[in-house]
PDB file of N, CA, C and O in Angstrom:
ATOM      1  N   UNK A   1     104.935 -28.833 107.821  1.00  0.00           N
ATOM      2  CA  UNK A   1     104.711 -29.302 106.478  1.00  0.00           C
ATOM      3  C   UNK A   1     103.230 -29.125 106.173  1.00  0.00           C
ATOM      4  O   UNK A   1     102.392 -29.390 107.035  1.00  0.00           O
ATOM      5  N   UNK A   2     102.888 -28.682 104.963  1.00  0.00           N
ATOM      6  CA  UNK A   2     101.335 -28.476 104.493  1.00  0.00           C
ATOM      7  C   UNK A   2     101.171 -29.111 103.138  1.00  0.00           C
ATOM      8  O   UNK A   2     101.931 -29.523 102.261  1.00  0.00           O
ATOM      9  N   UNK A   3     100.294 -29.050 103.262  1.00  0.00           N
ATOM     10  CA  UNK A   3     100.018 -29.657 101.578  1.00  0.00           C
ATOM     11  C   UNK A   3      99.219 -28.579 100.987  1.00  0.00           C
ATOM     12  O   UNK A   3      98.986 -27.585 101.676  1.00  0.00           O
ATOM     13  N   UNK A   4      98.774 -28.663  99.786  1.00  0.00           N
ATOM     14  CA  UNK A   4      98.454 -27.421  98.968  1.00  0.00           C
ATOM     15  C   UNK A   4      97.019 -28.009  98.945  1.00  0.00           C
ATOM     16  O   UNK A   4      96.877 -29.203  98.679  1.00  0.00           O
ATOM     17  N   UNK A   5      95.573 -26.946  99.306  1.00  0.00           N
ATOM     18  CA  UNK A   5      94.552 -27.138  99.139  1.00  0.00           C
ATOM     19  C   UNK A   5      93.888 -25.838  98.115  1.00  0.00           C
ATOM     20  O   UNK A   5      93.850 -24.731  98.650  1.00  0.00           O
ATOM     21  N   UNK A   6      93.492 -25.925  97.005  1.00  0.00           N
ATOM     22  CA  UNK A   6      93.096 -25.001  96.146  1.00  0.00           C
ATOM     23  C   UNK A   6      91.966 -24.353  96.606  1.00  0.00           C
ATOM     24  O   UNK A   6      91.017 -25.051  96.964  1.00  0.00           O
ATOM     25  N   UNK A   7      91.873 -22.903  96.676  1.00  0.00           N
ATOM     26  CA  UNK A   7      90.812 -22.243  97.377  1.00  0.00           C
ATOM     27  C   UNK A   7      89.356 -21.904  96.284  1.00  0.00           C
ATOM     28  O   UNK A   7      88.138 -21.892  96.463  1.00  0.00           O
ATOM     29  N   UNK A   8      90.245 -21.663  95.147  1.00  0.00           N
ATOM     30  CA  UNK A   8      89.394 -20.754  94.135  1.00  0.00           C
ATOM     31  C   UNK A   8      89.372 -22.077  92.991  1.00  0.00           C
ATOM     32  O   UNK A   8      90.326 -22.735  92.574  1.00  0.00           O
ATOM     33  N   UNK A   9      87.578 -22.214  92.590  1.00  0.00           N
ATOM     34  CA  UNK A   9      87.992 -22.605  91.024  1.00  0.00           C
ATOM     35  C   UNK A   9      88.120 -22.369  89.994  1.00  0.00           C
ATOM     36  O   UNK A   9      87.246 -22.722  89.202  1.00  0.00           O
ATOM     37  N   UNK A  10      89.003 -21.827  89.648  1.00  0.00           N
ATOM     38  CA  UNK A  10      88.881 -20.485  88.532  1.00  0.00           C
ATOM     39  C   UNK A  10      88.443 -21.316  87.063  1.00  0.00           C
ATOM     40  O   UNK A  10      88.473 -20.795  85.948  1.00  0.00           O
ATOM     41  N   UNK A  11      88.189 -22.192  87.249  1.00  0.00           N
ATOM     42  CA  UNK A  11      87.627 -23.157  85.888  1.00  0.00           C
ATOM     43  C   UNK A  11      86.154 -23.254  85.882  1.00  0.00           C
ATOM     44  O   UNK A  11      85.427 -23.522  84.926  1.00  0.00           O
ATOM     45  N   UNK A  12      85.758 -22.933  87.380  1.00  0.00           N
ATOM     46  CA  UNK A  12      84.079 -22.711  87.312  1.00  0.00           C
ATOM     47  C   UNK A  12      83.715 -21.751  86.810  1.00  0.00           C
ATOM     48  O   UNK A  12      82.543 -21.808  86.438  1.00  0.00           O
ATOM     49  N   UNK A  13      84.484 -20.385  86.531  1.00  0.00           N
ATOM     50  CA  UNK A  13      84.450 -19.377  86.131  1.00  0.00           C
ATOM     51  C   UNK A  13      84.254 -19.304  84.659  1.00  0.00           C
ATOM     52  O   UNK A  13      83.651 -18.319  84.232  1.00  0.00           O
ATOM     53  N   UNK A  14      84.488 -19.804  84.193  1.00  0.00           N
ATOM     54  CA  UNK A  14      84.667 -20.292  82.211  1.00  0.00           C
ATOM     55  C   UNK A  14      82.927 -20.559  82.018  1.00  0.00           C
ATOM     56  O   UNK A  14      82.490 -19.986  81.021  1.00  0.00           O
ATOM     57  N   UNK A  15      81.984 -21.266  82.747  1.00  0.00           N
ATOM     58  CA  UNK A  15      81.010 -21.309  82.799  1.00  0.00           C
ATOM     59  C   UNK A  15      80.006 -20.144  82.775  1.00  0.00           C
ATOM     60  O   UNK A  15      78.927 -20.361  82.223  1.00  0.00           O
ATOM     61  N   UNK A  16      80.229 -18.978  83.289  1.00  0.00           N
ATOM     62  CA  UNK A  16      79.642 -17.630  83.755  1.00  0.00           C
ATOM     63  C   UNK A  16      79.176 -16.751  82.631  1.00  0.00           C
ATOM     64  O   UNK A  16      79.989 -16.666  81.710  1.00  0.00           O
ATOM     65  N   UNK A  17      78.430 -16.301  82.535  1.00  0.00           N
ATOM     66  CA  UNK A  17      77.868 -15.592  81.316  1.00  0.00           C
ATOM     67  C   UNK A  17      78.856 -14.161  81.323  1.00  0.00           C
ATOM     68  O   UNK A  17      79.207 -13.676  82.398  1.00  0.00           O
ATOM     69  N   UNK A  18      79.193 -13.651  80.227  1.00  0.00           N
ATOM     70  CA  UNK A  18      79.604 -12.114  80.165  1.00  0.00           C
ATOM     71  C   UNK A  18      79.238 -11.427  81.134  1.00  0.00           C
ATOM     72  O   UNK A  18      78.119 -11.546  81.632  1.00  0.00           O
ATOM     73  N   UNK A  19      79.912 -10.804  81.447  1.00  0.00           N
ATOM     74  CA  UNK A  19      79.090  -9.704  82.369  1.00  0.00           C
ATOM     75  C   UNK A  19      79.068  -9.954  83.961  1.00  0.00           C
ATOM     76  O   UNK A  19      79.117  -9.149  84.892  1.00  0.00           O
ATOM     77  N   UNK A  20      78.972 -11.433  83.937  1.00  0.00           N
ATOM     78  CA  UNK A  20      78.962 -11.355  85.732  1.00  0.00           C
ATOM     79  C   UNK A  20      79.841 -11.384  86.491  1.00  0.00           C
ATOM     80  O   UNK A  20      80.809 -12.100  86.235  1.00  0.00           O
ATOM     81  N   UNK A  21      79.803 -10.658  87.613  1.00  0.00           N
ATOM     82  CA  UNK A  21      81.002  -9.964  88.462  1.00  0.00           C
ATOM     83  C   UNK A  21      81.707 -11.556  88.596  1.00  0.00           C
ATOM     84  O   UNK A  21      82.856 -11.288  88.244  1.00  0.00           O
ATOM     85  N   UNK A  22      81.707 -12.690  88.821  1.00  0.00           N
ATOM     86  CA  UNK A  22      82.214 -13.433  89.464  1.00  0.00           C
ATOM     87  C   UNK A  22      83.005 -14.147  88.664  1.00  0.00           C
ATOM     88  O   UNK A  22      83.833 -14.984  89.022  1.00  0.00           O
ATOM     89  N   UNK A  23      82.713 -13.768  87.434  1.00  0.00           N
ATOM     90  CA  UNK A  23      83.617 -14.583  86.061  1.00  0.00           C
ATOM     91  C   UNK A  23      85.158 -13.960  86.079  1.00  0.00           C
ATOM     92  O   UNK A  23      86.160 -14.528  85.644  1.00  0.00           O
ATOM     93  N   UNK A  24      85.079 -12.422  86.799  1.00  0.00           N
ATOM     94  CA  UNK A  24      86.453 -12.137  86.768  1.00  0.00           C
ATOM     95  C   UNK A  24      87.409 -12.822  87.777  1.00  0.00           C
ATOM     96  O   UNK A  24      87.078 -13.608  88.665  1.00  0.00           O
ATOM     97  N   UNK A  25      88.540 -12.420  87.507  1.00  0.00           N
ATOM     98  CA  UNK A  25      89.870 -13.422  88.841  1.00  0.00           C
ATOM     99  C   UNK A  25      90.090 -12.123  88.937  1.00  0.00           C
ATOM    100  O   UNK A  25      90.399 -11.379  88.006  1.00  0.00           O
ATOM    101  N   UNK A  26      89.886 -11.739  90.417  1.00  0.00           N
ATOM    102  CA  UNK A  26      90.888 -11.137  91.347  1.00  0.00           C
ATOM    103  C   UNK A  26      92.206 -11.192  91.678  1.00  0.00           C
ATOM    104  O   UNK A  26      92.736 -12.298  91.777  1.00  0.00           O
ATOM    105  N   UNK A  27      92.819 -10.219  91.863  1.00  0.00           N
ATOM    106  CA  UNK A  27      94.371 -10.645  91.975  1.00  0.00           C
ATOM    107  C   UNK A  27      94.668 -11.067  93.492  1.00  0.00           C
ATOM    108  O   UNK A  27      95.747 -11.601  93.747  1.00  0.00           O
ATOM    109  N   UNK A  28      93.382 -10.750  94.869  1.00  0.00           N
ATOM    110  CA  UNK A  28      93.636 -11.481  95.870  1.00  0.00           C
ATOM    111  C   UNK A  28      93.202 -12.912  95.608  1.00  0.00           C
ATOM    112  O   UNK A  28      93.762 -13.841  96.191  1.00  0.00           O
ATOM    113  N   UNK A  29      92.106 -13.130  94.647  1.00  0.00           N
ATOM    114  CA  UNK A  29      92.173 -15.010  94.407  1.00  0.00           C
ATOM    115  C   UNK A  29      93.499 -15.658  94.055  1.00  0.00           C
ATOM    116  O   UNK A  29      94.012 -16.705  94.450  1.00  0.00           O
ATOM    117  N   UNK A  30      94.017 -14.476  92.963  1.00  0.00           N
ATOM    118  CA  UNK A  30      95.404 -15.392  92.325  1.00  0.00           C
ATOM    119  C   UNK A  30      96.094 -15.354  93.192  1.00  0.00           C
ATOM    120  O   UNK A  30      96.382 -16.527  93.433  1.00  0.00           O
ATOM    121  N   UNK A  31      96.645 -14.639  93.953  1.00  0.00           N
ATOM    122  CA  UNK A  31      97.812 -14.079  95.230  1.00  0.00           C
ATOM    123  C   UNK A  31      97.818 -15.101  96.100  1.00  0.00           C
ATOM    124  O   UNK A  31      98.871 -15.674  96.379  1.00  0.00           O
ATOM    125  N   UNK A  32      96.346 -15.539  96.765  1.00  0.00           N
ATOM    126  CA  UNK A  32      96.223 -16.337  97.744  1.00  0.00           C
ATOM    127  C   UNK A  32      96.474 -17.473  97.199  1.00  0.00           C
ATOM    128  O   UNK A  32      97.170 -17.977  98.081  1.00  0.00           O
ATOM    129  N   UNK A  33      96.410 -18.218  96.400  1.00  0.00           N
ATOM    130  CA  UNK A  33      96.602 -19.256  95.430  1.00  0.00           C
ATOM    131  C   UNK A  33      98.380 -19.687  94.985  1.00  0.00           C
ATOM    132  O   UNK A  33      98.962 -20.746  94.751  1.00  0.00           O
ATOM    133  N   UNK A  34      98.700 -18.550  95.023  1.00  0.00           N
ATOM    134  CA  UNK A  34     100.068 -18.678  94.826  1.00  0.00           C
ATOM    135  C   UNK A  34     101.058 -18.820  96.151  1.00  0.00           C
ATOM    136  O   UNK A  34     102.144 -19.385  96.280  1.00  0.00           O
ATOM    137  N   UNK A  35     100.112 -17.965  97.216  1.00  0.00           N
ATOM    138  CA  UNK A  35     100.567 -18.103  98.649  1.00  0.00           C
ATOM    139  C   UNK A  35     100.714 -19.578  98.689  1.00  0.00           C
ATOM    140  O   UNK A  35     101.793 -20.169  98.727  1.00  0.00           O
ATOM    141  N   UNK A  36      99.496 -20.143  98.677  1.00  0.00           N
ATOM    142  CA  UNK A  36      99.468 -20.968  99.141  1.00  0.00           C
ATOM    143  C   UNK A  36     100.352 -22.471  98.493  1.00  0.00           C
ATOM    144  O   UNK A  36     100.658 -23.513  99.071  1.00  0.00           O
ATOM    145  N   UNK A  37     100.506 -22.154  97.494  1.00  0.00           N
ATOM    146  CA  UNK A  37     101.491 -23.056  96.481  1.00  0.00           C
ATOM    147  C   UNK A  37     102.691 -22.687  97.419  1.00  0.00           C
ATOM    148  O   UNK A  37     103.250 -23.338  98.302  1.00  0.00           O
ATOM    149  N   UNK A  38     102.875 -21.568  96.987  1.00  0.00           N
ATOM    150  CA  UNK A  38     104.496 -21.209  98.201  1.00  0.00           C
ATOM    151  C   UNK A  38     105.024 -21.914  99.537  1.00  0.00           C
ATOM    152  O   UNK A  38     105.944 -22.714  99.712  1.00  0.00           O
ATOM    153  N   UNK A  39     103.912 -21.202 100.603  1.00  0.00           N
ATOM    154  CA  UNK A  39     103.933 -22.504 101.828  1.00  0.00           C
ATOM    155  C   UNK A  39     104.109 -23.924 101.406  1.00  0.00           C
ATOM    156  O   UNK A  39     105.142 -24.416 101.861  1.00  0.00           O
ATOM    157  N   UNK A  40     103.408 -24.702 100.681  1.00  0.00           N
ATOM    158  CA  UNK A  40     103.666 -26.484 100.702  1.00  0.00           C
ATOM    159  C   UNK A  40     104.719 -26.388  99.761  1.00  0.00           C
ATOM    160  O   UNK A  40     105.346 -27.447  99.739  1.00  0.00           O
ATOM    161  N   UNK A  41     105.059 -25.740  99.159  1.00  0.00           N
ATOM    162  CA  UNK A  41     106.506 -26.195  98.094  1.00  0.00           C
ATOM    163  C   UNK A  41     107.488 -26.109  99.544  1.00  0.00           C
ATOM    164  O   UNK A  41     108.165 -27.073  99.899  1.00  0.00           O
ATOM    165  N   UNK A  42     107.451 -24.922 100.240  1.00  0.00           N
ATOM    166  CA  UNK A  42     108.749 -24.645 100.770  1.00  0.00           C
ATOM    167  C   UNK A  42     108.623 -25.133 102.237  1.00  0.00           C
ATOM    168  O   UNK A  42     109.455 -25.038 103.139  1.00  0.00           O
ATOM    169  N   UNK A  43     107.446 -25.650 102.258  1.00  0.00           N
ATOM    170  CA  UNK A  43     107.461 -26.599 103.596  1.00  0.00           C
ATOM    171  C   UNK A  43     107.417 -28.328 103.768  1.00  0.00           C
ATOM    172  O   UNK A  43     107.017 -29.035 104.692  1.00  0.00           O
ATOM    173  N   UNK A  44     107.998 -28.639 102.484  1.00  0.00           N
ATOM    174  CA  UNK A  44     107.540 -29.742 102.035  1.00  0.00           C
ATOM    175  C   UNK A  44     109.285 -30.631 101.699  1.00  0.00           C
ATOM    176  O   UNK A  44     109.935 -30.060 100.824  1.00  0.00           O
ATOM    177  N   UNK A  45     109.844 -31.667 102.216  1.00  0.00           N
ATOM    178  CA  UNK A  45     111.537 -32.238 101.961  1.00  0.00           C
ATOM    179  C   UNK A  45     111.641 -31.856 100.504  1.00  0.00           C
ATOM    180  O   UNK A  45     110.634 -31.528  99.876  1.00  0.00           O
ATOM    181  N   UNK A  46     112.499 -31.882 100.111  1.00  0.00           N
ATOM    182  CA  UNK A  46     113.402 -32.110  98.467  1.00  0.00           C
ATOM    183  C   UNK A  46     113.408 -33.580  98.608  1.00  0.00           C
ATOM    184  O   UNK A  46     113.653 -34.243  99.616  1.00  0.00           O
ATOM    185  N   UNK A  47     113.043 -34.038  97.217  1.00  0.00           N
ATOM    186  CA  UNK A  47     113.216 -35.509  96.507  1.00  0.00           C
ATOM    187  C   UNK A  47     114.364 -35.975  96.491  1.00  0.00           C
ATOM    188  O   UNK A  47     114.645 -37.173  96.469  1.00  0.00           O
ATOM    189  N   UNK A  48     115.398 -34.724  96.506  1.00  0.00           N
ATOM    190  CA  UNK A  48     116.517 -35.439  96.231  1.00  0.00           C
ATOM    191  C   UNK A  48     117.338 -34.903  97.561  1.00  0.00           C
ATOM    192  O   UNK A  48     117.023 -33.798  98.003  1.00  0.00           O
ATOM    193  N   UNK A  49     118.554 -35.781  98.313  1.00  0.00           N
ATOM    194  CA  UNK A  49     119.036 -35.308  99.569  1.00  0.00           C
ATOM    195  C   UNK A  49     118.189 -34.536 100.166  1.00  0.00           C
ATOM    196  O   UNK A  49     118.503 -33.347 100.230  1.00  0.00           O
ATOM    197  N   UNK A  50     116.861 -34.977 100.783  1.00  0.00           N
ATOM    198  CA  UNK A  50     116.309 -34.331 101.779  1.00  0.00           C
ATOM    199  C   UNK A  50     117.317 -33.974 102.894  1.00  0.00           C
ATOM    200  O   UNK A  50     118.335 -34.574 103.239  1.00  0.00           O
ATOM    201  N   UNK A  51     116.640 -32.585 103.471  1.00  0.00           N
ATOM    202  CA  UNK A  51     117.407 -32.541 104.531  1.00  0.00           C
ATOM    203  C   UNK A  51     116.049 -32.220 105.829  1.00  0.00           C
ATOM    204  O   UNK A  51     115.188 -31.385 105.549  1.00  0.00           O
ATOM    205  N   UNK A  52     115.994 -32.985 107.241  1.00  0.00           N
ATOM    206  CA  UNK A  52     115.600 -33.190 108.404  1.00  0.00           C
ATOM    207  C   UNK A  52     115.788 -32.125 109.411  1.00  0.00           C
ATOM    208  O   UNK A  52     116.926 -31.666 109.505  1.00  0.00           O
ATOM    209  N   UNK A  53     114.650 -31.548 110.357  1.00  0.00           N
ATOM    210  CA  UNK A  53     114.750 -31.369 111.661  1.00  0.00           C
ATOM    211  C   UNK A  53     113.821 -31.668 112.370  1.00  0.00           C
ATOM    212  O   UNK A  53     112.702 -31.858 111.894  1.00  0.00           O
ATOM    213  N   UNK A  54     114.141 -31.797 113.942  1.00  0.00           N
ATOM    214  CA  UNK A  54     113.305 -32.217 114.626  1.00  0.00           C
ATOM    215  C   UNK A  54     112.964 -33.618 114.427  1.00  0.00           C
ATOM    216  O   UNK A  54     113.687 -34.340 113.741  1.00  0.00           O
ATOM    217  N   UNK A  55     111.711 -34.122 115.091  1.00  0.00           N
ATOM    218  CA  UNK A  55     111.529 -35.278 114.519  1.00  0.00           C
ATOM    219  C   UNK A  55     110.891 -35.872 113.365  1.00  0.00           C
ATOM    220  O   UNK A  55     109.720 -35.781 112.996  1.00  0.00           O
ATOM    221  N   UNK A  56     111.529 -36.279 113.037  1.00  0.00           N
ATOM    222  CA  UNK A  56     110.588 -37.073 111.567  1.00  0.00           C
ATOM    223  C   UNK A  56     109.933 -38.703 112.034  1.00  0.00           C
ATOM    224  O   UNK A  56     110.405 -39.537 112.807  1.00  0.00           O
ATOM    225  N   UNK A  57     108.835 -38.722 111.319  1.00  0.00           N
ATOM    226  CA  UNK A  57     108.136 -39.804 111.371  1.00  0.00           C
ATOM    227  C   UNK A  57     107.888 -39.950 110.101  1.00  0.00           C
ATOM    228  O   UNK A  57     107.410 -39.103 109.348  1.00  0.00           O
ATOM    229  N   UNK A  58     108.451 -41.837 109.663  1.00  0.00           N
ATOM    230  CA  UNK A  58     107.805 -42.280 108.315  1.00  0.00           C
ATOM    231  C   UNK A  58     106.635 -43.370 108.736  1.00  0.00           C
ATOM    232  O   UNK A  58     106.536 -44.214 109.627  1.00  0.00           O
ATOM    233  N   UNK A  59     105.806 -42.928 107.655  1.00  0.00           N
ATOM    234  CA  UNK A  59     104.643 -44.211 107.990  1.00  0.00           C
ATOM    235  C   UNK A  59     104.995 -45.393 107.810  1.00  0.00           C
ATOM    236  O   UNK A  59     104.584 -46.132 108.705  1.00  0.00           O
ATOM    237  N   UNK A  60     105.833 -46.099 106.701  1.00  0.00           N
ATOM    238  CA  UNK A  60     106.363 -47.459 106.833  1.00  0.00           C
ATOM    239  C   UNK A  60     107.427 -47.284 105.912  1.00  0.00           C
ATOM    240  O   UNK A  60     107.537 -46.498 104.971  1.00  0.00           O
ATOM    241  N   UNK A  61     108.481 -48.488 106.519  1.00  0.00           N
ATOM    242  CA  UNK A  61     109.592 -48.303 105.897  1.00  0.00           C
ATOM    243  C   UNK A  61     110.015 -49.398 105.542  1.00  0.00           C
ATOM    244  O   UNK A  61     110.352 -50.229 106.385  1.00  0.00           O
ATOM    245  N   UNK A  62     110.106 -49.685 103.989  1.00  0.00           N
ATOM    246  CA  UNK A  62     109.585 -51.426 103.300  1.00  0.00           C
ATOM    247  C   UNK A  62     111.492 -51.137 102.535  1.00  0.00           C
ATOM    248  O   UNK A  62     112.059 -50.047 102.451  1.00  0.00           O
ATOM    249  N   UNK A  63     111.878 -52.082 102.238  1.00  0.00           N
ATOM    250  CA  UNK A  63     112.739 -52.603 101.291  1.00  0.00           C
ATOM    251  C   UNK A  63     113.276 -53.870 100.789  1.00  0.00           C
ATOM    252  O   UNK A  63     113.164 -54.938 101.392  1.00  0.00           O
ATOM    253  N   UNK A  64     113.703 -53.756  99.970  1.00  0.00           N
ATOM    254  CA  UNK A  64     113.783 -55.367  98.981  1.00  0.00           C
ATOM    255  C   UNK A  64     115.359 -55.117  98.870  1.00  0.00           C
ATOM    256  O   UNK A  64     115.863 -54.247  98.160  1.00  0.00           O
ATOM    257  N   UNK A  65     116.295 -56.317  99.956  1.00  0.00           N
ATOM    258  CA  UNK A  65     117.793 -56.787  99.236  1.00  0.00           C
ATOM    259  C   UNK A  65     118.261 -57.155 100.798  1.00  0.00           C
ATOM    260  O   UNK A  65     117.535 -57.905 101.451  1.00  0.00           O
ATOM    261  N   UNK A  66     119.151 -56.762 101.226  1.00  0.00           N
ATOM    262  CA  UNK A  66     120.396 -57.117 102.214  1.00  0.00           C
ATOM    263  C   UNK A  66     120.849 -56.009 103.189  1.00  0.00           C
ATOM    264  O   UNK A  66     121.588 -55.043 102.996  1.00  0.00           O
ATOM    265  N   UNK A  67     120.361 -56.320 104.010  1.00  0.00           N
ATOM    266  CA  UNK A  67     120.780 -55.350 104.984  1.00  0.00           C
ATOM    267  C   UNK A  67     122.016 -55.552 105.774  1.00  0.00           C
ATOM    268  O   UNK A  67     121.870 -56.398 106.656  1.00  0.00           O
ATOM    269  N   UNK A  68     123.230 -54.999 105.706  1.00  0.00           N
ATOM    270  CA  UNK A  68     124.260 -54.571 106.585  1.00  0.00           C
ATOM    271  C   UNK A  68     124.401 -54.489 108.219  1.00  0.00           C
ATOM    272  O   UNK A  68     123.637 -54.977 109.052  1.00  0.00           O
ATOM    273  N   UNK A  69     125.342 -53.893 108.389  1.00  0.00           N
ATOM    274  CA  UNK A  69     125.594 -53.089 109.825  1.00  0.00           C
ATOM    275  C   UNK A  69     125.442 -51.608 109.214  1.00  0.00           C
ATOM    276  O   UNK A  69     126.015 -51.124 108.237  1.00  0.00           O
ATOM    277  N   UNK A  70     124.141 -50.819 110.413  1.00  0.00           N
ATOM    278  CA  UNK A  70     124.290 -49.290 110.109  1.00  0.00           C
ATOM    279  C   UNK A  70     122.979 -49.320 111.152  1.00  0.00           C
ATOM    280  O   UNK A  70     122.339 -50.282 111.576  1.00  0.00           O
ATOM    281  N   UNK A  71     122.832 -47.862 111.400  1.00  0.00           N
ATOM    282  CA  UNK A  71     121.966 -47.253 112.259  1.00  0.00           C
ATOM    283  C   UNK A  71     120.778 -46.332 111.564  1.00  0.00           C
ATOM    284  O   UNK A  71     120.753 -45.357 110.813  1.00  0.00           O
ATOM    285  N   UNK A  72     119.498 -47.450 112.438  1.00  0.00           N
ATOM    286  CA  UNK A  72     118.651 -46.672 111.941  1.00  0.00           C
ATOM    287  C   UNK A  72     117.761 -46.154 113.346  1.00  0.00           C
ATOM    288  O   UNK A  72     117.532 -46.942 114.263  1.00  0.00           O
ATOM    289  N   UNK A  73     117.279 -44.653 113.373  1.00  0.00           N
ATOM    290  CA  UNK A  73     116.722 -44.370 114.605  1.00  0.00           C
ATOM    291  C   UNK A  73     117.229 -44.400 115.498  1.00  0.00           C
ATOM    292  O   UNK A  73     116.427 -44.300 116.427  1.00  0.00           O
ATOM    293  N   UNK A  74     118.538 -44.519 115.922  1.00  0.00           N
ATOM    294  CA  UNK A  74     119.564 -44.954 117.394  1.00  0.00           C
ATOM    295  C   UNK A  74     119.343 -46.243 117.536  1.00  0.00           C
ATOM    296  O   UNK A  74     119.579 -46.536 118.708  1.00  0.00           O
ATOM    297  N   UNK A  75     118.950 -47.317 116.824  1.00  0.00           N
ATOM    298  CA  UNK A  75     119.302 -48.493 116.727  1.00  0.00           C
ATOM    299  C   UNK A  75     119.563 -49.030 116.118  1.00  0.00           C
ATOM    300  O   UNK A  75     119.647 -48.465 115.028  1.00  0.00           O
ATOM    301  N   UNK A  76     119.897 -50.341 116.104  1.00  0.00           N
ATOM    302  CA  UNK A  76     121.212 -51.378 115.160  1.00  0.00           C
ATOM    303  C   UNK A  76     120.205 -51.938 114.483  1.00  0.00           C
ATOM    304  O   UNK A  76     119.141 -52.178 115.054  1.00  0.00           O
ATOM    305  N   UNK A  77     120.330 -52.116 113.660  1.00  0.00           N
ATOM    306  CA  UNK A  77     120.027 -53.429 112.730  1.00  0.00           C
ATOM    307  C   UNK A  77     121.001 -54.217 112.057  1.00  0.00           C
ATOM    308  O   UNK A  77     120.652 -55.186 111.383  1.00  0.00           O
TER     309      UNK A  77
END
C-alpha cells in the first residue's frame, strides 16, 4: 500500500516569466505524476467491500452499540 506523494508543482510554474524553460510541463513530469496516482489508487482497499490479503493491521478498532457472538482475529468476543 502507498500513498500518493506529489513530485512536481506545476502551480509554481504559473509564477515563471515567459520564456523560461521551467514554466513548461513535461510530459515525463505529467507521466510520473499520473504513475504515481496509479500505484496508491490501485494499492490502496475499496471503501466499499474491501477485499484483504496477507496480514492486515488496523490501528484501532472503536465502536458504539452491542456486540454479539462472532469472530474477530481467530478470537471470540
Amino acid at each position: 500500500m502507498s500513498n500518493y506523494t506529489k513530485l512536481t508543482d506545476f502551480a509554481s510554474k504559473d509564477g515563471l516569466s515567459t520564456g523560461d524553460p521551467n514554466k513548461i510541463i513535461r510530459g515525463t513530469e505529467f507521466g510520473t505524476e499520473f504513475d504515481n496516482i496509479e500505484t496508491a489508487v490501485a494499492t490502496k482497499a475499496n471503501t466499499a467491500s474491501p477485499t484483504f490479503t496477507g496480514t492486515v493491521t488496523i490501528p484501532a478498532l472503536t465502536f458504539s452499540g452491542t456486540l454479539s457472538t462472532g469472530t474477530i482475529n481467530g478470537g471470540t468476543y
